[in-house]
LUMKE-922680 format. One line per 5 residues: number of its first residue (from 0); for each residue x, y, z of C-alpha. Coordinates in pm, 1 decimal. Layout:
// LUMKE-922680
NUM> X/Y/Z | ...
END
This chain:
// LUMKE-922680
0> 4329.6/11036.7/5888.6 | 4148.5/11068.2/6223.1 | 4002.9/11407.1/6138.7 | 3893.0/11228.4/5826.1 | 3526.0/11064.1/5790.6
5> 3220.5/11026.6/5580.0 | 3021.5/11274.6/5819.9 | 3348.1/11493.6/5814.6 | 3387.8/11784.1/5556.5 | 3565.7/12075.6/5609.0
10> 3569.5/12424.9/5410.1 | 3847.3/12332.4/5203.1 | 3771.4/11961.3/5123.8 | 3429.5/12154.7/4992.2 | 3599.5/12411.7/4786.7
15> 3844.1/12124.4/4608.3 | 3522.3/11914.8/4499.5 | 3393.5/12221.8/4376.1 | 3733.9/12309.5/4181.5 | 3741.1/12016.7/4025.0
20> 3371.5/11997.1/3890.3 | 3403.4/12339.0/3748.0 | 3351.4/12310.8/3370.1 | 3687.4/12359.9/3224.3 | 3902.1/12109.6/3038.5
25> 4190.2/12145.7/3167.1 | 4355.8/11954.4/3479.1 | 4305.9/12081.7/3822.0 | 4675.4/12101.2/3992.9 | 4669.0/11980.5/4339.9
30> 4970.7/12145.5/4563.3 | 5034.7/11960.1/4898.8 | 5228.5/12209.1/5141.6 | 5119.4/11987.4/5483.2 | 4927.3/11746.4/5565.4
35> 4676.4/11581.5/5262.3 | 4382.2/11493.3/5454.4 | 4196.0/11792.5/5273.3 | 4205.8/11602.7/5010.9 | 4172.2/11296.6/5119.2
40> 3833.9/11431.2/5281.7 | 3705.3/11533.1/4931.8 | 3771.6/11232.7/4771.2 | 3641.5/11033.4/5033.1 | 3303.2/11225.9/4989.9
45> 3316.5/11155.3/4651.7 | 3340.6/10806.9/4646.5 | 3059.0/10804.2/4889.4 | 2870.2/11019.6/4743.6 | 2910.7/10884.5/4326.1
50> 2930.3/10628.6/4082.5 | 3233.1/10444.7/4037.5 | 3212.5/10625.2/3653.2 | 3209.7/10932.3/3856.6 | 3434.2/10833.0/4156.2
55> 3705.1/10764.9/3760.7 | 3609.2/11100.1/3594.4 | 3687.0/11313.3/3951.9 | 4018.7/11198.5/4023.6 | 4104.7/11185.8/3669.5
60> 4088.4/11553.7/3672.7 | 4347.2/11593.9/3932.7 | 4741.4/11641.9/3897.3 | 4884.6/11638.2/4230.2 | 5214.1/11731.6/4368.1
65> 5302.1/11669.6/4729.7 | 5595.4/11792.8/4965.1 | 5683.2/11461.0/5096.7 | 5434.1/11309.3/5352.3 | 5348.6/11482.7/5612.6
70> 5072.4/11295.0/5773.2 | 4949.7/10961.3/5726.2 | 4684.5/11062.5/5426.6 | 4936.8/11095.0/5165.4 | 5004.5/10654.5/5171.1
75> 4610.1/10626.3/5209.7 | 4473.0/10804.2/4960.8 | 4762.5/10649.4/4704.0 | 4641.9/10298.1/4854.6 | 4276.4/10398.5/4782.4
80> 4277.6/10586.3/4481.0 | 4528.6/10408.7/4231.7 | 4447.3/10553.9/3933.6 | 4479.8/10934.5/4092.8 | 4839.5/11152.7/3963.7
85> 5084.5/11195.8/4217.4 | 5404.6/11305.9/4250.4 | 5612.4/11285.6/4591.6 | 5884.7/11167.2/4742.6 | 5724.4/10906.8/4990.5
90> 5836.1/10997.8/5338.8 | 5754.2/10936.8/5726.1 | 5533.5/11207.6/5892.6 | 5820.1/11308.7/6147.9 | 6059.5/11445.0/5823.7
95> 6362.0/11258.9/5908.4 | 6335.7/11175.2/5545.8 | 6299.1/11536.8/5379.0 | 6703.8/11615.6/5354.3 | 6669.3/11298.6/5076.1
100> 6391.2/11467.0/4898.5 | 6402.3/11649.9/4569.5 | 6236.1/11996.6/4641.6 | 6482.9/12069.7/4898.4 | 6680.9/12140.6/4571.8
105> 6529.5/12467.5/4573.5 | 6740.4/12646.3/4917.5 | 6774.7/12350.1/5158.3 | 7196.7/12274.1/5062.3 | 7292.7/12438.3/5409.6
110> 7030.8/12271.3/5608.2 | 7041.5/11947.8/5503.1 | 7370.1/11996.6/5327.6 | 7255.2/11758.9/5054.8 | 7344.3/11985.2/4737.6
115> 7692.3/12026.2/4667.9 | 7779.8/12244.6/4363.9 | 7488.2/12443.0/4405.9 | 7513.8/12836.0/4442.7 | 7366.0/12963.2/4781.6
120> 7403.0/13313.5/4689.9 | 7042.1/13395.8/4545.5 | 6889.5/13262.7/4868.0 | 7005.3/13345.1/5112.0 | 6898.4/13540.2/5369.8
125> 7100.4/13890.7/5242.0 | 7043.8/13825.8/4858.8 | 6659.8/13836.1/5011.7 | 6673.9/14151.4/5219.3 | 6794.5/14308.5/4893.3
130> 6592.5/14165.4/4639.8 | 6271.9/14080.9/4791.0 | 6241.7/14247.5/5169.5 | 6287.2/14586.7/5035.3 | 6047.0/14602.0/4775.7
135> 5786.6/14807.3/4913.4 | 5467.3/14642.9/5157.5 | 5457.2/14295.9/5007.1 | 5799.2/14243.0/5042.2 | 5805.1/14346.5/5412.3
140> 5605.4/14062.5/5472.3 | 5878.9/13817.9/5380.4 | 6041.2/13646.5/5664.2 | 6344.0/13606.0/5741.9 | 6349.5/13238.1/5705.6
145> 6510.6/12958.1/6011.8 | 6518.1/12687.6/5802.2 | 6497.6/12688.7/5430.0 | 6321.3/12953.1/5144.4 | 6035.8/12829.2/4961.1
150> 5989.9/12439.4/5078.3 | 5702.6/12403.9/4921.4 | 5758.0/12619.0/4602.6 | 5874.6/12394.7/4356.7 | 5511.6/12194.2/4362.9
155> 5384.1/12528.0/4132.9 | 5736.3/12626.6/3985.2 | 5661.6/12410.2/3710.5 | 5335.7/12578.5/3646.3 | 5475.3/12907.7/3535.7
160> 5469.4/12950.5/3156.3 | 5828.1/13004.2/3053.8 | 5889.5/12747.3/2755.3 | 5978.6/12463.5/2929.3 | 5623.0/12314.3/2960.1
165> 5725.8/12052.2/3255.9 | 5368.6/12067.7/3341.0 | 5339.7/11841.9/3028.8 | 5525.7/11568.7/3210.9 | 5734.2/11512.8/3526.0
170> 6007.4/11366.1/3330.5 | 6068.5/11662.8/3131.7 | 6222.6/11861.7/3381.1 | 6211.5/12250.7/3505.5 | 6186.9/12446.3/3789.8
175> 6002.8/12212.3/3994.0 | 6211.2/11962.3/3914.1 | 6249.3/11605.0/3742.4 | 6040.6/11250.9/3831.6 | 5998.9/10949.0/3698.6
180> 5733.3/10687.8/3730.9 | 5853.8/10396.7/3928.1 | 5732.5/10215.3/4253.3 | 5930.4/10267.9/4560.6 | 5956.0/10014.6/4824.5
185> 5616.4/9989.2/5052.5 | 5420.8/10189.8/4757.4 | 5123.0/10018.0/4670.6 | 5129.5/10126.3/4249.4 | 5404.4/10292.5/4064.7
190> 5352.8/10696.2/4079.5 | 5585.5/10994.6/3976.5 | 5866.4/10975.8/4217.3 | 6209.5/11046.2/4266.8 | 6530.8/10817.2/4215.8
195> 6590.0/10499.3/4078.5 | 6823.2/10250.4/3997.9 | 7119.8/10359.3/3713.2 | 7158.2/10015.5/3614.6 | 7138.1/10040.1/3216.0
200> 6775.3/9967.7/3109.8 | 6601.2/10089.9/3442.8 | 6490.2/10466.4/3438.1 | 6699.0/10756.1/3649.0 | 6609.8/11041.5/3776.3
205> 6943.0/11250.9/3877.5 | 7048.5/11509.9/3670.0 | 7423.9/11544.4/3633.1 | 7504.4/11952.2/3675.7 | 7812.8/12177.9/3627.2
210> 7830.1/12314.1/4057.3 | 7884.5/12685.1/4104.3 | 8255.2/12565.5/4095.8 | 8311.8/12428.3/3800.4 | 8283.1/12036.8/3891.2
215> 8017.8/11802.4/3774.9 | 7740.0/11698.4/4042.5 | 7469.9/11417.0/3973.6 | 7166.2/11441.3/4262.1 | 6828.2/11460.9/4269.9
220> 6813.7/11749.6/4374.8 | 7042.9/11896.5/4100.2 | 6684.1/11856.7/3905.9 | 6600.9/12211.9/4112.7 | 6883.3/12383.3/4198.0
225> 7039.6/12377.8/3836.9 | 6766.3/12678.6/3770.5 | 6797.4/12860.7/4067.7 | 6918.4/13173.2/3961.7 | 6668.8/13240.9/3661.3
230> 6393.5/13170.9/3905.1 | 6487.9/13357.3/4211.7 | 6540.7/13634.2/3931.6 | 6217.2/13562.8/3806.4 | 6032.1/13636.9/4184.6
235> 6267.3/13948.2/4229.3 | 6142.7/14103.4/3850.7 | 5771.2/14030.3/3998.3 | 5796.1/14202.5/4312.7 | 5945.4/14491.8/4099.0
240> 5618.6/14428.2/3874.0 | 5404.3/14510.8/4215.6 | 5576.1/14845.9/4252.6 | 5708.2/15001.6/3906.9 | 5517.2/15097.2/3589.8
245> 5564.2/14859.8/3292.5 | 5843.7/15078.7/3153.2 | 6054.7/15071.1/3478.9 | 6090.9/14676.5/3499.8 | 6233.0/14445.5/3343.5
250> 6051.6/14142.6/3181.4 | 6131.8/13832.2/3007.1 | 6233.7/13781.9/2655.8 | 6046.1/13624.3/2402.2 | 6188.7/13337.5/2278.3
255> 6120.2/13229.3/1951.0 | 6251.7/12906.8/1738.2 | 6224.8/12859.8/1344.9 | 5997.8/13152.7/1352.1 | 5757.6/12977.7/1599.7
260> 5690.9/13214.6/1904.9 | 5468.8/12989.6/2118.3 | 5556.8/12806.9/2443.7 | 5498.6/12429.5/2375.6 | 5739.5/12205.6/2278.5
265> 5872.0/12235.2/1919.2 | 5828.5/11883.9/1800.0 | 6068.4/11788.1/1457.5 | 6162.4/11425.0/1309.0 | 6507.9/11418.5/1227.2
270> 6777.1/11126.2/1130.0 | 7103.0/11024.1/1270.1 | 7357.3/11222.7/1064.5 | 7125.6/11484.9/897.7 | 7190.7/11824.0/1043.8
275> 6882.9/11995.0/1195.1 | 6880.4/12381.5/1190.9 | 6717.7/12561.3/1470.3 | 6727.4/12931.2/1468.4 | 6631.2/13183.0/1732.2
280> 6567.6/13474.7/1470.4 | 6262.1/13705.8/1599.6 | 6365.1/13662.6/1944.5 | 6247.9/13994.4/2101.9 | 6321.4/14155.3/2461.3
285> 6025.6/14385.4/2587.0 | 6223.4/14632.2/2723.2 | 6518.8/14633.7/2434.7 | 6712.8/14433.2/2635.2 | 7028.6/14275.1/2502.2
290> 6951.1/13879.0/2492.2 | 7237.2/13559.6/2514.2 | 7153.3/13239.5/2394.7 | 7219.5/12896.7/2489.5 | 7165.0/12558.3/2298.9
295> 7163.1/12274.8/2489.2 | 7131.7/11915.1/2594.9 | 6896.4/11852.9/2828.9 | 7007.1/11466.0/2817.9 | 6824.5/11341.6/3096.9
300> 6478.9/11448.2/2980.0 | 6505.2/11175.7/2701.6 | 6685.3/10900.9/2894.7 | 6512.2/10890.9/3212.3 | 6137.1/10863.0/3107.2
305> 5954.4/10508.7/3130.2 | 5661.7/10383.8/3022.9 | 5387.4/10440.5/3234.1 | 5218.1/10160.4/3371.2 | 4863.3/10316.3/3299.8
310> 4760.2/10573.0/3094.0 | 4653.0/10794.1/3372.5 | 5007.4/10826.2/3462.1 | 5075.3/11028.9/3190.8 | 5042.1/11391.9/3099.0
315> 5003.8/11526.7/2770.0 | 4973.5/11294.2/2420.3 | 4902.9/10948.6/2608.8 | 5198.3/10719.5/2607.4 | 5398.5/10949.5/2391.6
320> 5699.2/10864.5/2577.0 | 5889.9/10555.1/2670.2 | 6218.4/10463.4/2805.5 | 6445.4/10417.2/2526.9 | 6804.8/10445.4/2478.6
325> 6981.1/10803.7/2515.0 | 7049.1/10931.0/2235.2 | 7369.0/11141.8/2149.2 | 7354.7/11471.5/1940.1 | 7595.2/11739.4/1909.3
330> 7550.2/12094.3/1863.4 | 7707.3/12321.1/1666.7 | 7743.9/12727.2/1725.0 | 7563.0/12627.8/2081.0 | 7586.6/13052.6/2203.3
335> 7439.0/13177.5/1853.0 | 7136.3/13359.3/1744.7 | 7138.9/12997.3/1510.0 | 7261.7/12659.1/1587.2 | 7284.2/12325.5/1409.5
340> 7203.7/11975.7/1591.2 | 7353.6/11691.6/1472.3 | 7244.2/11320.6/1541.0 | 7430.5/11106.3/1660.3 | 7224.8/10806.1/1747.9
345> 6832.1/10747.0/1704.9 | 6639.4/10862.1/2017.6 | 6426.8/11090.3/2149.0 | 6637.3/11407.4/2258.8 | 6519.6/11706.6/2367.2
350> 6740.4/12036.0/2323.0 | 6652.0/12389.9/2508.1 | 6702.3/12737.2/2369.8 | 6771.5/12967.7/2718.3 | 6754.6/13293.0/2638.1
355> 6885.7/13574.4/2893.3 | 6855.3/13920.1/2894.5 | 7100.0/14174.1/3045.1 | 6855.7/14353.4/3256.0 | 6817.7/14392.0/3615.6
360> 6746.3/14173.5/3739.5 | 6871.8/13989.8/3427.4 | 6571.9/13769.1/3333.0 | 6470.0/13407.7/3135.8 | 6318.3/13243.9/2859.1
365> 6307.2/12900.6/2730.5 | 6197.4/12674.2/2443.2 | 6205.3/12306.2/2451.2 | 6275.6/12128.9/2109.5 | 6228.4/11802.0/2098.8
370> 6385.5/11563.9/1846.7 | 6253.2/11260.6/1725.1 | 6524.8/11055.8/1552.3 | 6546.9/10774.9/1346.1 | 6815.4/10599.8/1182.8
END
């Protein structure tokens, strides 16, 4: 915050106001790689410069999504600007606190040997020189890393369009990960965070994972690394997608459910004890690909959301989702083309078609159902 100041406006601090007055509807997503005092500049201009109305309408145009703290603008600007999105995992500058963090659940389980059950193989260093370094300028470019791949990755993982719509809310779950709104200790307001207590009634964040060998693992952390190898797949297929022609590569499927081939959630009412039929029929692969699928579970999506304190907090349909009890639902024929869900108690439960081609590399597509069930 020293470099920050009302006389005090760098290049980028410009370029953000400007982003987020452009006239376009949607939100303007705010990745935090280092230090936030960019930001923290703009919105200080802002508020300096703007009606309070204004000062509201700005930062309600902003989602962002932090790496931790790493400077001392990240617990000012939440102090400042209460009503403003963020999601982190509240930290000291010095990162003795990172190895705790959930985004190190995308490559950091050797480093900070936090992530136990997670498979290394798709990045490490040789899985890269094969699948990445060798694939033509671009992917000469990528270092070989001393540390960890992709720290700061998972703050735009979620932002890739492949059927889990996580950008919808935190709590959902995907490649970025899974948050929760709660207020950690020495936080000023709740915000979208990591952790919290399992006691029944208060909301968790850990997801509970089958490891690379065969055990169960609940971290936070297992929020990332449970989708590791469809995404490192994913970045592979695109560097082939800088090099090949279209028929060459290999893309993802289409997933379609109940003859719906769009990428938001598939929203149905159901009731405990009334089978609900979800069929992947029309299902295509571009390239003629054969394609598994997978219904399942996503359990914590459902149990682990609370009620936002404010509004603001929330993405998507305002307040559409509380903390309620988990519900239990069991599916039937879970690996076919068509499966049946049955209800077992009234909840909000959200099931995901994954659907895998056998190309190379083999690829991903998803669909998130969720089920609204009464008794």
């Amino acid at each position: 915050m020293a470099a920050v100041g009302k006389d005090q406006m760098s290049p980028g601090a410009q370029l953000l106001i400007e982003a987020v007055d452009r006239k376009d509807p949607r939100p303007l997503y705010v990745t935090i790689w280092g230090g936030a005092n960019t930001l923290a500049e703009a919105l200080l201009h802002v508020r300096d410069k703007r009606s309070p109305e204004e000062v509201k309408a700005f930062v309600s145009q902003m989602r962002v999504y932090s790496i931790s703290d790493q400077d001392d603008a990240g617990p000012w600007i939440r102090g400042e600007f209460r009503d403003l999105f963020y999601i982190v995992s509240p930290s000291t500058e010095d990162g003795a606190q990172y190895s705790s963090a959930t985004w190190t659940g995308i490559s950091g389980d050797k480093y900070y040997r936090n992530a136990p059950g997670a498979d290394f193989t798709t990045v490490s260093n040789k899985w890269l020189d094969e699948h990445v370094r060798n694939k033509g300028f671009l992917g000469e470019t990528y270092p070989q890393y001393l540390f960890i791949m992709e720290g700061d990755t998972p703050t735009f993982l979620g932002l890739i369009n492949n059927g889990l719509a996580s950008y919808r809310n935190p709590g959902w779950g995907g490649w970025g990960g899974r948050y929760i709104v709660r207020q950690p200790s020495g936080e000023p307001r709740p915000i979208w965070t990591q952790g919290g207590d399992s006691y029944p009634g208060s909301p968790n964040l850990r997801d509970t994972v089958i490891g690379v060998d065969g055990k169960r693992y609940t971290s936070d952390q297992a929020t990332i690394w449970r989708w590791r190898k469809a995404f490192q797949h994913d970045f592979s297929a695109r560097m082939d997608w800088t090099l090949k022609e279209f028929k060459d590569a290999n893309h993802n499927p289409v997933a379609v459910v109940n003859g719906d081939s769009g990428k938001e959630p598939l929203v149905i009412n159901a009731k405990v004890g009334t089978p609900v039929t979800l069929s992947a029929a029309g299902t295509t692969d571009p390239d003629g690909n054969k394609v598994k699928y997978t219904w399942w579970y996503y359990e914590e999506a459902a149990s682990a959301i609370c009620k936002p304190v404010k509004p603001e907090d929330v993405i998507g349909e305002r307040g559409e989702d509380e903390l309620s009890v988990q519900p239990t639902v069991k599916i039937e024929n879970s690996e076919g083309e068509e499966a049946k869900v049955i209800p077992q108690s009234a909840g909000t439960a959200h099931v995901i078609l994954t659907v895998e081609d056998d190309g190379e590399p083999s690829l991903t597509a998803y669909r998130r159902v969720i089920l609204t069930i009464e008794n």
